[in-house]
Residue, then its C-alpha position, 0 to 999 in steps of 0.5 A: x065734291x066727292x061722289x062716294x060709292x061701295x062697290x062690290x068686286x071680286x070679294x071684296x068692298x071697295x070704296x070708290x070716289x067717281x069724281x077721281x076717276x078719269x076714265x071709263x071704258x064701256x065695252x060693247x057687251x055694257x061691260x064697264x072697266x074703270x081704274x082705281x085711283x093712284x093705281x093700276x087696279x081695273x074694275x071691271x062691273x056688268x049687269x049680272x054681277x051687281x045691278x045696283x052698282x052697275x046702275x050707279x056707275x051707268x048713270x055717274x058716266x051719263x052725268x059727267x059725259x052730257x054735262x061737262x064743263x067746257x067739254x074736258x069730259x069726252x067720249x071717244x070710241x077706240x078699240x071696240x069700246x067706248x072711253x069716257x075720258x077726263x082730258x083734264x087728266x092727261x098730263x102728256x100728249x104726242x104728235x105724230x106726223x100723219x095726224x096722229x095724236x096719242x096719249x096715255x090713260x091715266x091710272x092704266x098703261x093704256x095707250x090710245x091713238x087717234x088718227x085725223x081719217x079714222x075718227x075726226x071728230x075725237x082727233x079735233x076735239x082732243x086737239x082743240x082740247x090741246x090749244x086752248x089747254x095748253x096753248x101750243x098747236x100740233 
């Protein structure tokens, strides 16, 4: 089911479905980052700049974050920032050998690394993710 807004950026209108977004980026300062589908496009919304489409926005990420079904939706802090992240999306994942696991945000260049000893809690998450995904181990 699509879940349409308008949003306003930088002149311009935008039409946007939130449920083709596979991620959002909150960064500490409430900023909200988030790439447009099937490009490399960020948006980048805040309070000031349009409170009703940052609202919409807030709210369409608590949703998905406290509702998602069986936990593809995850929420991992990196970088200063809060990623909410559609692991149903990410179509590669790398293993390194000190427990490292890394993959790329759709949509952006991105790279996130997550290591064992810096955020447990996201590492196993992701690798539990993995397993029952994909049906390999790392």
């Amino acid at each position: 089911m699509a879940y349409w807004i308008k949003v306003k950026y930088e002149r311009k209108y935008y039409l946007v479905d939130l449920d083709r977004i596979s991620v959002f980026a909150v960064a500490p300062n409430g900023r909200i980052t988030f790439w447009l589908p099937d490009s490399s496009i960020p948006i980048i919304m805040n309070r000031q700049a349009n409170v009703d489409d940052y609202q919409q926005i807030l709210q369409y990420i608590n949703q998905i974050s406290s509702h998602s079904l069986m936990g593809n939706w995850v929420k991992i802090f990196y970088d200063r920032n809060e990623y909410v992240i559609d692991l149903n999306r990410i179509s590669s994942f790398c293993y390194y050998s000190q427990n490292k696991v890394s993959f790329w945000l759709p949509d952006s260049s991105r790279e996130i690394i997550i290591t064992q000893q810096g955020d447990p809690e996201s590492y196993s998450k992701i690798v539990n993710f993995i397993l029952r995904k994909t049906g390999y181990s790392f």
